[in-house]
C-alpha positions in Angstrom: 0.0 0.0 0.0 1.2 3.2 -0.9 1.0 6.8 1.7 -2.6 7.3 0.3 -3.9 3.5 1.3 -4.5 2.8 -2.5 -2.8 0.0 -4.0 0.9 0.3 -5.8 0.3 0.5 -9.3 2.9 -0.7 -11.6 3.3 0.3 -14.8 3.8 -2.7 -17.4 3.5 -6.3 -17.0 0.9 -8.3 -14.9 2.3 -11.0 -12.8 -0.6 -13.0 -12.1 -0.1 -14.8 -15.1 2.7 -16.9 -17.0 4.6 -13.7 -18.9 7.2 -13.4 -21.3 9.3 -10.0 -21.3 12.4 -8.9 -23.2 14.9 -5.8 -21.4 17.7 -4.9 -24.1 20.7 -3.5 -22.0 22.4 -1.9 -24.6 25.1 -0.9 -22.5 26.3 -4.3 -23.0 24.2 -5.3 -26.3 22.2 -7.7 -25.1 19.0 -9.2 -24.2 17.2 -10.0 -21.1 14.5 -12.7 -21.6 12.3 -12.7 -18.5 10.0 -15.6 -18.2 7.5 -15.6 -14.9 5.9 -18.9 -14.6 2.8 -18.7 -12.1 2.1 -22.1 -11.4 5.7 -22.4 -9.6 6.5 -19.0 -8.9 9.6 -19.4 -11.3 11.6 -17.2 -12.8 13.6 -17.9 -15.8 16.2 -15.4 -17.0 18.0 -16.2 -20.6 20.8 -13.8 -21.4 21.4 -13.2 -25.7 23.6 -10.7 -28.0 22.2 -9.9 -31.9 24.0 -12.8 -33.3 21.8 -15.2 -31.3 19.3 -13.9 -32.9 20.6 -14.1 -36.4 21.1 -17.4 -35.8 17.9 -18.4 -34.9 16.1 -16.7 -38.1 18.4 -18.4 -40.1 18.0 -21.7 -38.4 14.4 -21.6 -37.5 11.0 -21.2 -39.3 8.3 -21.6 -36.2 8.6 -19.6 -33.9 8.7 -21.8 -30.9 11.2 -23.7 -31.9 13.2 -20.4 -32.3 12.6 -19.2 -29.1 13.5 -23.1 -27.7 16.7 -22.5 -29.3 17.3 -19.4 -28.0 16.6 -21.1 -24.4 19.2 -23.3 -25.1 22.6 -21.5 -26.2 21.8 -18.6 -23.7 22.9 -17.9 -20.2 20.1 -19.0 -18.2 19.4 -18.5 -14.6 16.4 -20.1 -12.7 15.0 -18.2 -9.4 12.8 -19.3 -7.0 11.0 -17.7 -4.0 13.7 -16.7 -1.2 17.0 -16.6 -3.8 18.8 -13.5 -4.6 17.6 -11.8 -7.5 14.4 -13.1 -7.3 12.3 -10.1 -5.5 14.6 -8.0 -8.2 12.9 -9.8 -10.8 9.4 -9.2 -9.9 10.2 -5.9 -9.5 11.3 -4.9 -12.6 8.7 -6.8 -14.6 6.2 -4.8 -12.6 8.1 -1.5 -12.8 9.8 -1.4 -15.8 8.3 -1.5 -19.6 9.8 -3.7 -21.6 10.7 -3.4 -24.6 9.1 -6.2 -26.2 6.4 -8.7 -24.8 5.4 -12.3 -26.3 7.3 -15.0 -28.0 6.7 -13.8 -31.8 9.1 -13.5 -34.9 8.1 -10.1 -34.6 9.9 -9.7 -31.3 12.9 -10.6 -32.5 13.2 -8.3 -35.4 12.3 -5.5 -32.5 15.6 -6.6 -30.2 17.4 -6.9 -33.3 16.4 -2.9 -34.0 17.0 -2.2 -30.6 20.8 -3.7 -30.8 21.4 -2.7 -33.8 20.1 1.5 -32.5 22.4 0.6 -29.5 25.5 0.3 -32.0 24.9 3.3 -33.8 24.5 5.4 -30.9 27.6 4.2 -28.8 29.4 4.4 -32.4 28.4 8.1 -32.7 28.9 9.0 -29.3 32.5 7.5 -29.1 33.2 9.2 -32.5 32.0 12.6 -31.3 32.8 12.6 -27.6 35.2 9.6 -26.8 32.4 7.7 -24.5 29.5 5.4 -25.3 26.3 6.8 -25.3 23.7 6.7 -21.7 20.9 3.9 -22.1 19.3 4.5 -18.5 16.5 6.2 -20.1 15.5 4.9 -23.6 13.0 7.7 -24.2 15.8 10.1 -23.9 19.1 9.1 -24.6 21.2 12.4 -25.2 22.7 13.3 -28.4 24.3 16.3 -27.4 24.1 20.0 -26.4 25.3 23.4 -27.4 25.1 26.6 -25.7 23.8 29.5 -27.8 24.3 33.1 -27.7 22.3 34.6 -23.9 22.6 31.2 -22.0 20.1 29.6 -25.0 20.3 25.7 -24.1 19.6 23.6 -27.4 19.4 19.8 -26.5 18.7 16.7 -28.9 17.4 13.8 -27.6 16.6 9.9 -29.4 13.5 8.7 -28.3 14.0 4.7 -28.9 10.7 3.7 -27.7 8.9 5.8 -29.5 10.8 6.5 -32.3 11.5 9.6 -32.7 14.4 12.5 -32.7 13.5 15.5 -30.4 15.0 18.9 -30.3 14.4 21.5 -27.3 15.4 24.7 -26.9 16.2 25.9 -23.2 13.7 22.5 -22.1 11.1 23.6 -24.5 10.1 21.0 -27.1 11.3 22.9 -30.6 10.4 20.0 -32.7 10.5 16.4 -33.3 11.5 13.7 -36.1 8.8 10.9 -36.3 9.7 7.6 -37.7 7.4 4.5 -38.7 9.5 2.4 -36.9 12.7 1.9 -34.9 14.4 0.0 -38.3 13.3 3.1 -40.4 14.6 5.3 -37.5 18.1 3.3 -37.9 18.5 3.7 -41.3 17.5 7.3 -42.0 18.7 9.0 -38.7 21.1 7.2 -36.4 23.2 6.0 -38.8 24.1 9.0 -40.3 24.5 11.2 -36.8 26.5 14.5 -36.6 27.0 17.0 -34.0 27.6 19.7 -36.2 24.5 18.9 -38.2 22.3 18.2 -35.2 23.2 21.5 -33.3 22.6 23.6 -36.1 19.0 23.4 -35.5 17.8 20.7 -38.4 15.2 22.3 -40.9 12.9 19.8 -39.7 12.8 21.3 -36.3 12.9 24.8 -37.8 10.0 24.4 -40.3 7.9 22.8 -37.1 8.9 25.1 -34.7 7.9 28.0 -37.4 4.1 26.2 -37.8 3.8 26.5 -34.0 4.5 29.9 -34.1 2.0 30.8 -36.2 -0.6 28.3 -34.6 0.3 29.6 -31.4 1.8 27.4 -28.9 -0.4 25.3 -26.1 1.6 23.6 -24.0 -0.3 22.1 -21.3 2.4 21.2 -18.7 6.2 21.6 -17.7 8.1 19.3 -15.5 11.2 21.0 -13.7 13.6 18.6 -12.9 15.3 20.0 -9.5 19.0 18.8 -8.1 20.0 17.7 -4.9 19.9 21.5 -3.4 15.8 21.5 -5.1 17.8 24.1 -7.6 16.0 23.9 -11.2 18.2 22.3 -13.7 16.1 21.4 -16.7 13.0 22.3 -17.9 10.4 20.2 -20.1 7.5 21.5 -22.2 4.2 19.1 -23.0 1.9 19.9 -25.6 0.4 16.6 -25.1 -1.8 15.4 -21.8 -0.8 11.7 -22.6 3.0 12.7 -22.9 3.1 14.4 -20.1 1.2 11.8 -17.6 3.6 8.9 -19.0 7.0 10.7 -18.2 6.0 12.2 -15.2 4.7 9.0 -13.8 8.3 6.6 -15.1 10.1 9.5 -13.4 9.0 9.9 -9.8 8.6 6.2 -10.5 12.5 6.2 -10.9 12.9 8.6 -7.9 14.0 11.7 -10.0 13.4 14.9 -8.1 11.0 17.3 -9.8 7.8 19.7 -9.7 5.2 20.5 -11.8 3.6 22.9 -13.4 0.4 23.6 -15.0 -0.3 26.0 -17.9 -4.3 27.7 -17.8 -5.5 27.8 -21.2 -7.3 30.9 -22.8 -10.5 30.6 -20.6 -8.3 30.1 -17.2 -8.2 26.6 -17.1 -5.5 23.2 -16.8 -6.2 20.0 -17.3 -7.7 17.6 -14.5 -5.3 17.0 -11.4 -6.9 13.7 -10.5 -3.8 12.3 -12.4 -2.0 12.9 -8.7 -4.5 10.1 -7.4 -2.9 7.9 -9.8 0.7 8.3 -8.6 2.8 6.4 -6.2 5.2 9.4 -5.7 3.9 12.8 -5.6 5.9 15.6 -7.3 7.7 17.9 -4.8 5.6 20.5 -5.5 2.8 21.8 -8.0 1.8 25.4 -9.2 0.0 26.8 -12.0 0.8 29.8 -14.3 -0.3 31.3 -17.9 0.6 29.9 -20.6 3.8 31.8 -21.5 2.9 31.8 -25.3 -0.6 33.3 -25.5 -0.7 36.4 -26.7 -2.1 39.0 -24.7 -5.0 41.2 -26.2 -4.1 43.9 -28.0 -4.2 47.1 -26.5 -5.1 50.4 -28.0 -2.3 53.0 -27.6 -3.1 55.9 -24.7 -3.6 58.8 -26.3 -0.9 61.5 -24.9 -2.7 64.8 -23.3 -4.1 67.1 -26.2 -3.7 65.1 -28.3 -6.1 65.2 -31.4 -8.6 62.6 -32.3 -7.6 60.8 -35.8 
């Protein structure tokens, strides 16, 4: 039970049945295979790279014998109730999303992508920075930043999960690259990274950035992630509800330290709070202000003392 009396909610996978879930570390590039088995309270762990898969489509045509073959040339591990790493286990199946769920052919073409994105990254960051790139969160791992003229931020970000390059300027979402998949993400984008190109503000983001500007932008949230003094250090813009609710909930889920903020829309208004009731971890603080892109009313100029009508 969490401090409200509700029950914990987790975000993914439901336990109360036989599951099969797939974690790619691509620190490491490889796979997790996490199979819960109710009827014994077992868990199965089978550790794989990208050429275990290859092998498999090239060996296999079912996929149950694929994933049987898999079971077999892997690492394995088998937990039971009361053994380390067991309780870890649960945990993250409940906790964590992962990246793949089901034993399907489909699957294993998404770990392959998934691999094969972790290559190009770690190749790009080790060509541009001399380090591999930061897989702790695969819905932002960083591309790089510049500082622009004033103390401007611009920040790039891959989203792997859902497939798509993001740009922000000073936390604020400036635009984004969306991709039908993670393959076609692969092939048209992360293989052919720059720094150079990326921080000289891609026309893509431009042109999108430009549309908002006439539209008139309406974000409905910002989360401001805080360090250990509480001292703002980055800011994040939502135009989206769903967007928003997702990330705040994975990161006070993950313990970051943040608050929120709510933007009132032309009539005065934010969107619902009851998403609090739905959280584990409350934000360290909330507050509400304007939206700091509407456009205030036009004004007619005060006419100066004597001076004549027109």
């Amino acid at each position: 039970m969490n401090h409200r009396g509700k029950e914990k909610k987790y975000l993914s996978v439901d336990t109360s049945k036989e599951i099969d879930v797939f974690y790619p570390d691509l620190n490491d590039g490889k796979i997790q295979w996490v199979h819960y088995d109710t009827t014994q309270s077992l868990v199965e762990i089978c550790v794989f790279n990208k050429e275990t898969i290859r092998a498999v489509n090239a060996a296999c045509w079912d996929a149950t014998e694929a994933f049987q073959m898999i079971r077999e040339v892997s690492n394995r591990f088998l937990l039971r109730p009361g053994m380390d790493g067991y309780e870890d286990a649960i945990i993250r199946m409940r906790s964590d999303k992962p990246a793949a769920i089901g034993c399907s052919y489909l699957t294993l073409d998404r770990l392959e992508q998934f691999l094969e994105a972790g290559e190009l990254l770690n190749s790009y960051c080790m060509r541009e920075f001399g380090c591999k790139a930061n897989f702790s969160d695969l819905r932002k791992v960083d591309l790089g930043h510049k500082t622009l003229e004033r103390g401007h931020t611009l920040r790039v970000y891959a989203n792997l999960e859902e497939c798509h390059i993001g740009v922000y300027l000073d936390g604020r979402i400036l635009g984004i690259r969306k991709f039908d998949s993670l393959q076609e993400m692969n092939y048209l984008a992360l293989s052919e990274l720059s720094f150079n190109d990326l921080m000289q503000m891609p026309e893509w983001a431009v042109a999108q950035h430009i549309g908002m500007g006439k539209k008139q932008a309406n974000p409905v949230a910002r989360i401001d992630y805080l360090d250990f003094r509480g001292k703002v250090v980055e800011r994040t813009e939502y135009m989206d509800e769903t967007a928003f609710m997702t990330d705040l909930k994975n990161q006070l889920d993950c313990g970051v330290p943040l608050c929120v903020v709510l933007y009132r829309d032309q009539n005065g208004k934010t969107i619902s709070r009851a998403f609090l009731n739905d959280l584990d971890t409350l934000p360290k603080g909330l507050s509400v202000e304007d939206n700091p892109y509407r456009k205030l009313p036009a004004m007619a100029p005060k006419k100066k003392e004597h001076e004549p009508e027109r």
